[in-house]
Structures are given as C-alpha cells and as structure tokens.
N, C-alpha and C positions, 0 to 999 in steps of 0.2 A: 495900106494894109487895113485901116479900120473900115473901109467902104466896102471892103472884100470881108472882113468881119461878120459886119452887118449883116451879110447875105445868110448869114448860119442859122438853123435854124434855132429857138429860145437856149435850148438844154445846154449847146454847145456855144454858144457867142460867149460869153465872159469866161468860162471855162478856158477858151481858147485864144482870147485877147488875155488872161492874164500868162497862159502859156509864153505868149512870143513877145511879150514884156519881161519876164524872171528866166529865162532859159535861155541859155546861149549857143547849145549847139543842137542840131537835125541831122536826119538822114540822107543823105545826099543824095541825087538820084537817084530817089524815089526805090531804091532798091532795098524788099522784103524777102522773106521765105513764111509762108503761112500754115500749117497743117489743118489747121481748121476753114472747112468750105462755108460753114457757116456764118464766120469769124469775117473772112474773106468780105464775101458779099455782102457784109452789113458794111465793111469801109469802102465799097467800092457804091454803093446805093447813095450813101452819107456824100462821099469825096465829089461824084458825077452830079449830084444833085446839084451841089452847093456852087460848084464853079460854073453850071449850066447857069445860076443865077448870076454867078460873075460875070459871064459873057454878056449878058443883058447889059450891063452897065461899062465894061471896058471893050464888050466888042472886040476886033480883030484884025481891024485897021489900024496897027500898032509902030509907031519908029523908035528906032533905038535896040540895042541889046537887051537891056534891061528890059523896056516895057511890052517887048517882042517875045520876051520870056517869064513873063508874070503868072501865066500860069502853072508854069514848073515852078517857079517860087514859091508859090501858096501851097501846093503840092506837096512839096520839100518838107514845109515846115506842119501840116498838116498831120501828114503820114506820121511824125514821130509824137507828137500832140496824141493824135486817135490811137494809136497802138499801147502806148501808155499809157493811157485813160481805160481800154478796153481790153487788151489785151496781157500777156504776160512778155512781154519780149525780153529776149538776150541779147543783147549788143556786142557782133566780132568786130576788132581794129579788120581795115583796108590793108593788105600787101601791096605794094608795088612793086617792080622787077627792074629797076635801072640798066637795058641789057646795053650801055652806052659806059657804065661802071661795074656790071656785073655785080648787084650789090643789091637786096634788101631796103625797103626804106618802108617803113612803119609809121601810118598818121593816124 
C-alpha cells in the first residue's frame, strides 16, 4: 500500500496514507452516484492518473487473487478517501434479497 501511496501526487499522499491507517471501513465496489460532472471528472483524472503510475511499478503480470486484484483494492479504498475529502457524500446501507430465505439482510 505505501509504494502505491507514493505514486500520489504531494497534496494527496499523507492525506491518504493517514486515511487507510485511521479508517476502517470503504466503499466497496467502487460504486458512486455523482450529480456533479465537474466533481466527476476531477476523481476520475486524480483516480486514472495515479494508478497509471501504479501500473508502472506493479505491472500486470500478476498471481494470486489478491495481487490480481490490487487494483480494485486501491480503488475501493481511494474512492471513499477522495469523495470525502472533496465531495459531500451520503452514505445508503446495501440490501440484499436472500431469495433462498426469502428475507432481507442489511450490511
């Protein structure tokens, strides 16, 4: 995580490593609703840049689950960092539908 840090530009690197040091929970799969296009493409310029530089150094010749998936990780944890840094966001719980219980389940 910190060599994918690094890659941040100055304003955001300690911002964001003390982020994913004191915070325990993200948004998981990377999943927003934005109304602002402006808002938008300032975390999508930020987000692309940054892991463009990740690439450089972890590449893409990847084993394992985990490091196969590193860059949904940083992603994950990113997204919820940058939107509340920058943004105003409202946080909804996830529904699930257990159609095997027929039943509601709230995480």
């Amino acid at each position: 995580m910190d060599k994918a840090i690094d890659q941040l530009d100055g304003n955001e690197r300690e911002d964001f490593r003390s982020f994913t040091r004191n915070r325990k929970s993200f948004n998981r799969e990377n999943l927003f609703i934005c109304r602002s296009k402006s808002l938008m493409e300032s975390y999508f310029r930020s987000i692309f840049n940054w892991l463009e530089r990740c690439e450089k150094i972890f590449g893409f010749d990847l084993e394992g689950y985990e490091s196969k998936r590193i860059y949904a990780f940083l992603a994950e944890r990113y997204l919820s960092y940058w939107f509340q840094k920058y943004g105003k966001p409202l946080e909804w719980p996830i529904f699930f539908f257990d159609t095997n219980k027929n039943r509601v389940k709230i995480k």
